[in-house]
C-alpha positions as CSV (number, residue, x, y, z in Angstrom):
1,X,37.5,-7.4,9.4
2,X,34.7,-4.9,10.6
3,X,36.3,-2.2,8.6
4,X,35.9,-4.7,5.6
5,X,32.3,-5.3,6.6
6,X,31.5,-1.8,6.8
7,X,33.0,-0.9,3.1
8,X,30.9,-4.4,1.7
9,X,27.3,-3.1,3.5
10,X,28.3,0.9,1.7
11,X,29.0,-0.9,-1.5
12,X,25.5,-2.6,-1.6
13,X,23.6,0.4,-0.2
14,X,25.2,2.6,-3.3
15,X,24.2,-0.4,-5.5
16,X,20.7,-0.2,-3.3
17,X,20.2,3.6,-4.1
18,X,21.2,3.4,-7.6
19,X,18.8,1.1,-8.4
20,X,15.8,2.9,-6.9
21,X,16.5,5.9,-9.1
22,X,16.8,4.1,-11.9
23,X,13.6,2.1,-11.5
24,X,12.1,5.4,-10.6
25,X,12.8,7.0,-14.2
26,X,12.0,4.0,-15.8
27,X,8.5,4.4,-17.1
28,X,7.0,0.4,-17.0
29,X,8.9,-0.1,-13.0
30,X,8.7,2.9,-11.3
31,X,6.0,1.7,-9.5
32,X,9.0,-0.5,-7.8
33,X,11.1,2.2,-6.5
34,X,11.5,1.7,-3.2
35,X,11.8,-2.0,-3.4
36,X,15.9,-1.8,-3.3
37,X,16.0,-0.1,-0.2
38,X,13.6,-2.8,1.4
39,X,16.0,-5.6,0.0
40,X,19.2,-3.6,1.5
41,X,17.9,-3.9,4.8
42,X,15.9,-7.3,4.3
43,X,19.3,-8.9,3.2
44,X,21.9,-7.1,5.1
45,X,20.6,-4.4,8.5
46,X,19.1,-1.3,9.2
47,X,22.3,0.9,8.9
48,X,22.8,0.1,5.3
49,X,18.9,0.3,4.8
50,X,19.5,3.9,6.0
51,X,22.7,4.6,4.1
52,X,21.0,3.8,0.4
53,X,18.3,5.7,1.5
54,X,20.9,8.9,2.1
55,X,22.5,7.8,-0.8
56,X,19.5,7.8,-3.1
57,X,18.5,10.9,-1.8
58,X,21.5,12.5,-2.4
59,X,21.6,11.1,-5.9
60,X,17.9,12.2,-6.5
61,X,18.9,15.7,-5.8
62,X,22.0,15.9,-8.2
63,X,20.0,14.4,-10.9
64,X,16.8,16.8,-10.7
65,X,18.9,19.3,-10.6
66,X,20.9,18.4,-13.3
67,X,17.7,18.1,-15.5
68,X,16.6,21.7,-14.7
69,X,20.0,22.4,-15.7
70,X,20.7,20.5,-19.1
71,X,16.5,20.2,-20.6
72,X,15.0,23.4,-18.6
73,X,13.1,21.6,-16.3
74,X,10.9,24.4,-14.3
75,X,11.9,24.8,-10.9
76,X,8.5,23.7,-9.4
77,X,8.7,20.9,-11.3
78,X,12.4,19.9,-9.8
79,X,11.4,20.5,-5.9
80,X,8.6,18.7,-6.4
81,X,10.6,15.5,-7.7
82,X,13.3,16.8,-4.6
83,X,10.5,16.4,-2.1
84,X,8.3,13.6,-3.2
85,X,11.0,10.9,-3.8
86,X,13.1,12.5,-0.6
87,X,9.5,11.9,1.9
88,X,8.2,8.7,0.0
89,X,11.6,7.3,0.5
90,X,11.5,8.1,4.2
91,X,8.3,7.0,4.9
92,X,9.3,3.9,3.4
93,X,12.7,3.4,5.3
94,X,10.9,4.0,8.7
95,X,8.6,1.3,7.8
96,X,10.7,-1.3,7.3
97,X,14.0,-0.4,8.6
98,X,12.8,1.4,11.6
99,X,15.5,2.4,14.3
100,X,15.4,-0.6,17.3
101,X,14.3,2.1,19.7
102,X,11.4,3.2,17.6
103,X,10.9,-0.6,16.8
104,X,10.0,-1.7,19.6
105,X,7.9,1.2,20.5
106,X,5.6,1.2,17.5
107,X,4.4,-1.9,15.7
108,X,4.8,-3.0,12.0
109,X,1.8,-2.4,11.5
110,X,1.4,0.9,13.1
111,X,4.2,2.3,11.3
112,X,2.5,1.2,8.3
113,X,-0.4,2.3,8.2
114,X,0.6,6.0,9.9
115,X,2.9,6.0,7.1
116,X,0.5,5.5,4.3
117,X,-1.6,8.1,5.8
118,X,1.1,10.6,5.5
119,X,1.9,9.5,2.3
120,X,-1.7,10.1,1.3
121,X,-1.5,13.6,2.1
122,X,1.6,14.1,0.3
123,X,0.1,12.6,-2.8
124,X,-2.8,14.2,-2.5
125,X,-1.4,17.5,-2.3
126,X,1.0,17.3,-4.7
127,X,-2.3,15.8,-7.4
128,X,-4.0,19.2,-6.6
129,X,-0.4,21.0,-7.5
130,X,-0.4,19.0,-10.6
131,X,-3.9,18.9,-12.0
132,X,-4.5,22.4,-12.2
133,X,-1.5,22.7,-14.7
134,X,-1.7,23.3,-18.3
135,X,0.4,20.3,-19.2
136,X,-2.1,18.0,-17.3
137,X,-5.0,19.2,-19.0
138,X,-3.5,18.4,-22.3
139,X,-2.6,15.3,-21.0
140,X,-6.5,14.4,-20.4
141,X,-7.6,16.1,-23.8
142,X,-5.1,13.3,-25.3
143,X,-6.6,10.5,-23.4
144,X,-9.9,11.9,-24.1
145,X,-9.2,12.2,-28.0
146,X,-7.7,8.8,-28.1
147,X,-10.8,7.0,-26.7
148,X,-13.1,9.0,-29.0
149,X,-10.8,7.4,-31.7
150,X,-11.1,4.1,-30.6
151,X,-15.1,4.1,-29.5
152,X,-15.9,6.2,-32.2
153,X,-19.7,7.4,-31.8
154,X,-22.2,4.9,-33.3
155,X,-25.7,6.2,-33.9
156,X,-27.2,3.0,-33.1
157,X,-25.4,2.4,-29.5
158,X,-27.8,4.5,-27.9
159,X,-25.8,3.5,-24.1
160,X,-22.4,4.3,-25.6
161,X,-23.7,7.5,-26.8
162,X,-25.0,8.3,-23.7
163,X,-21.7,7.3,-22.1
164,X,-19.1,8.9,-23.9
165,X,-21.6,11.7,-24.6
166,X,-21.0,13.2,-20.7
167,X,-17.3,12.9,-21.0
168,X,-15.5,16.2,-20.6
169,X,-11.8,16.8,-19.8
170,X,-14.2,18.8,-16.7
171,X,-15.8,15.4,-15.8
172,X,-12.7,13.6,-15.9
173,X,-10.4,15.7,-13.7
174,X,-13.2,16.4,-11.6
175,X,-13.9,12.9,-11.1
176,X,-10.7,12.1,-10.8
177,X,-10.1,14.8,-7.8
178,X,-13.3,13.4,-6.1
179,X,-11.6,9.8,-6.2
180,X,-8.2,10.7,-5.3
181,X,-9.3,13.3,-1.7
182,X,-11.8,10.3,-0.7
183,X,-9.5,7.4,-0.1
184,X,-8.0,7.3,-3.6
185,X,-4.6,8.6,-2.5
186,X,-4.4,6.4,0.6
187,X,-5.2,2.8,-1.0
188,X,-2.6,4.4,-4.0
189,X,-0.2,4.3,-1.0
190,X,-0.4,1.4,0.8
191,X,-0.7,-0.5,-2.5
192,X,2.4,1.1,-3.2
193,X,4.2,0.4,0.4
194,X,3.0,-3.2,0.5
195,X,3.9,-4.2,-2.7
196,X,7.6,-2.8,-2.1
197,X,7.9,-4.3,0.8
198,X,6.7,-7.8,0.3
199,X,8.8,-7.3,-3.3
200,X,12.2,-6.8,-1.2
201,X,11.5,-9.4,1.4
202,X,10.6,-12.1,-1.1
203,X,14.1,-11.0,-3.1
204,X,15.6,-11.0,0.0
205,X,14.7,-14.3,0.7
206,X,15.5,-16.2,-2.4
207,X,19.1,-14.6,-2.3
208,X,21.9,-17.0,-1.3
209,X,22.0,-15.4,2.4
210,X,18.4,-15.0,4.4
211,X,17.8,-11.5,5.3
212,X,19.0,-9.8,8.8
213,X,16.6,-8.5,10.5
214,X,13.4,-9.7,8.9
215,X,10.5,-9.8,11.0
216,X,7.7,-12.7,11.3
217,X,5.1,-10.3,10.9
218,X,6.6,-9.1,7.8
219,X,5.8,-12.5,5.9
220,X,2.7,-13.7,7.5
221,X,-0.6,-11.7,8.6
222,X,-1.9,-14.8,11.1
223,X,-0.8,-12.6,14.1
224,X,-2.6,-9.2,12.8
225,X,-5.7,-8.7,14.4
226,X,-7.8,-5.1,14.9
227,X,-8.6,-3.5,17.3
228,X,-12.5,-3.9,18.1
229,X,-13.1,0.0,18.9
230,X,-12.5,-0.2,15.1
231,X,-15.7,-1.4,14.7
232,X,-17.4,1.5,16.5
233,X,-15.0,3.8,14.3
234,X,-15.9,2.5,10.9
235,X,-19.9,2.7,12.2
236,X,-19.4,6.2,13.2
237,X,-18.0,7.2,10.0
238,X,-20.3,5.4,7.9
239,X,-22.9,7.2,9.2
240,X,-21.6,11.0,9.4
241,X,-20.1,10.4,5.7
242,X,-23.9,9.8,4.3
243,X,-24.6,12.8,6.7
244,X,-22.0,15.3,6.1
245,X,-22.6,14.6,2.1
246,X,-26.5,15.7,2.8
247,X,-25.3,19.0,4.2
248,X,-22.7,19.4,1.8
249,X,-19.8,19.8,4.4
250,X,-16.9,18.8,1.7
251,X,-14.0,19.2,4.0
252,X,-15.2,16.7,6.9
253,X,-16.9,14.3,3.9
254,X,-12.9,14.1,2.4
255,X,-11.9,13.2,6.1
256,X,-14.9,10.9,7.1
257,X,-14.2,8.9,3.6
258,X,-10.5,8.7,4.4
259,X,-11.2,7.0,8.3
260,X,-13.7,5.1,6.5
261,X,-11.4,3.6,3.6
262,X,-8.6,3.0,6.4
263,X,-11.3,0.8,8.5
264,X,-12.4,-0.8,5.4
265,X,-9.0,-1.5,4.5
266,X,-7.7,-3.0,8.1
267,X,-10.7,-5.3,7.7
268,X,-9.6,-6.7,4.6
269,X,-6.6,-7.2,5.9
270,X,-7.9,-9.4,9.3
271,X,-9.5,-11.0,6.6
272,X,-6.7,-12.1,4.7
273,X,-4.8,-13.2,7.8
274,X,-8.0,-15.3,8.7
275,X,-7.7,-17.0,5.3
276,X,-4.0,-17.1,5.7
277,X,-4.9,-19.0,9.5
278,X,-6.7,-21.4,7.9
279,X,-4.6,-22.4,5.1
280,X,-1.6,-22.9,7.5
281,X,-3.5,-25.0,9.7
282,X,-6.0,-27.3,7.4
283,X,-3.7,-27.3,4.0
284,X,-0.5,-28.6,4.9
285,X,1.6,-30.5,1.9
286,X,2.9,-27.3,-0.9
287,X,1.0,-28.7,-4.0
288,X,-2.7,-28.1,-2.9
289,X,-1.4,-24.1,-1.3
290,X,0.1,-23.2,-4.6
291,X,-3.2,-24.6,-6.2
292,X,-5.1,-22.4,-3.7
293,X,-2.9,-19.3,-4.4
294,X,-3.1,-19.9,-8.1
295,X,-7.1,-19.9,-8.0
296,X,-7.2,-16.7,-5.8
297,X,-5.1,-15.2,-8.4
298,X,-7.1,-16.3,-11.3
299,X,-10.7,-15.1,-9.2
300,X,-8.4,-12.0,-8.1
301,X,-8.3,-10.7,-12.0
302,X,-11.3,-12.1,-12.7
303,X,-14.3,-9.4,-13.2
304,X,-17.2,-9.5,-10.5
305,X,-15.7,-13.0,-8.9
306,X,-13.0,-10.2,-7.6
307,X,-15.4,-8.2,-5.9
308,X,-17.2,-10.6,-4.7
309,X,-13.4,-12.0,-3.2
310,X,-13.0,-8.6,-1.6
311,X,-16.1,-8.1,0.0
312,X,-16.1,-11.8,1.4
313,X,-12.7,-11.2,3.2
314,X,-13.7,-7.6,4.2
315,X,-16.9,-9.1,6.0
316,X,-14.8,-12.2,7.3
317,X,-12.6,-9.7,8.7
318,X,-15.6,-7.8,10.1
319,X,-17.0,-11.3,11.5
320,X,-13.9,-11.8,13.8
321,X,-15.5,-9.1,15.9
322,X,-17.9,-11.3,17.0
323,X,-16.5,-14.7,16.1
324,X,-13.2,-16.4,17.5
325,X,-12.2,-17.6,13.8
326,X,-8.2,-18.0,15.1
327,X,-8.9,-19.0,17.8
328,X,-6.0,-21.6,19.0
329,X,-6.4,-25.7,18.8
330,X,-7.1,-27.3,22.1
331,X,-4.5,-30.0,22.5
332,X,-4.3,-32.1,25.1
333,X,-6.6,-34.3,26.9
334,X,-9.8,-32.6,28.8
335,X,-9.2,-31.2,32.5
336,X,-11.6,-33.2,34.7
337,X,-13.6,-31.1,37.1
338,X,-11.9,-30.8,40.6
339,X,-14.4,-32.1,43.3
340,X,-15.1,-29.0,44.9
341,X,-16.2,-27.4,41.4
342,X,-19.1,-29.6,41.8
343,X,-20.3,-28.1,44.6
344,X,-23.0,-25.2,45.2
């Protein structure tokens, strides 16, 4: 019976790693590639979690090097695709699917958040690698040309002229790099791992079995709270980023921006699990929370009414600093004073 058990689990995690390198070559859902490997281990354990991710490795390998093989891929080109699908993927797997002794030793939300950060600096290294090729730059003169063709120049739109005026494939790649060392590549990431990983545990959970494994603080942020040296952290930062930017220190502004877009970013977060708290406890029948979740979708993709959504929850997560805003229901009736507490 185990051995049977043991060939179903290696079944699904081939089935697991052959669908993450198919989403990742698929242009419109590569963004997805690591949700299989989540849903392995969301629906089944972390062993098989673990055996897709060898599995897709493996598989990545043989294809890029088929493709420098059969279409002359360059070989930059195919480590590159070796090493940033082979990392991303293990970053990812020791998120979710962390080994127990490494579970219990790190939080969720540790892992998570170490993780991005590595991932960061793996995207942003490999962004450097790329944008200084020639293929890139074409890339951007073809974006570039395609907007001129759609806004063509009007003399009379005196802003418009101005606008596109200033545009250089220069500008854009510079602006681009400036975006990308100073917290672009981190939020890129932890979009990416929370996306996947909320993806494969909501999968997980409308399949016929519920997942093994899956952890509370995988589906609900009510328990995440920050630390309140944070606080002191993101201060710090914000104040040596506008300084380092006077002197014109570049490598300590990309590192001060990064700490500072990580704080930001754990604040939103406390915020959304404040919001989450209070929907759980004050909106209990399922019609009026859908109704809620629709409208923070609609403000979500709504222009300005989004930013002002995200800086409301990143300053109610700010708030909890000096506010209990979870703080838990007194039940029970009130504890009369003992008779020598009355006493001076």
């Amino acid at each position: 019976m185990s051995i049977a058990i043991q060939r179903k689990y290696l079944f699904q995690a081939i089935i697991g790693a052959g669908l993450s390198l198919l989403l990742l070559r698929t242009g419109v859902f590569a963004f997805f590639f690591l949700v299989p490997i989540g849903f392995v281990f969301y629906r089944y354990n972390y062993r098989c979690a673990w055996t897709a991710f060898l599995f897709a490795v493996l598989g990545n390998f043989i294809l890029a090097v088929g493709a420098r093989a059969s279409r002359g891929v360059s070989l930059t080109d195919t480590l590159w695709d070796i090493i940033y699908y082979g990392l991303m993927a293990f970053i990812f797997t020791m998120i979710v699917a962390p080994p127990p002794a490494l579970s219990l030793r790190f939080k969720g939300a540790v892992r998570f958040f170490c993780g991005s950060c590595l991932g960061a600096l793996l995207l942003s290294y490999l962004f450097l690698q790329v944008s200084s090729s020639p293929v890139f730059l074409e890339y951007i003169n073809y974006l570039l040309s395609v907007v001129f063709q759609v806004n063509p120049p009007s003399g009379s739109d005196v802003v418009q002229n101005a606008m596109f005026g200033g545009l250089s494939t220069e500008v854009i790649l510079e602006t681009i790099q400036t975006v990308m060392l100073r917290g672009g590549s981190l939020v890129s990431c932890i979009l990416l791992f929370a996306v996947c990983r909320q993806t494969s545990f909501f999968l997980a959970r409308l399949s016929a079995r519920r997942a093994a494994g899956a952890s509370p603080e995988t589906s609900t942020l009510v328990s995440f709270r920050v630390s309140p040296t944070v606080i002191w952290v993101f201060s710090a930062s914000l104040l040596l980023v506008v300084l380092t930017r006077i002197t014109g220190l570049e490598i300590p502004e990309i590192i001060l921006w990064n700490i500072l877009t990580l704080c930001v970013i754990l604040y939103f977060v406390q915020g959304l699990g404040i919001l989450q708290f209070f929907f759980t406890r004050f909106v209990l029948s399922p019609l009026p929370r859908v109704l809620l979740f629709v409208l923070l979708v609609v403000v979500l993709f709504s222009p300005f009414l989004n930013l002002l959504l995200l800086g409301g929850l990143f300053l109610l997560g700010v708030a909890e600093n000096w506010a209990p805003l979870r703080a838990p229901k007194k039940s029970g009736p009130p504890s009369t004073p003992e008779a020598g507490d009355n006493e001076n």
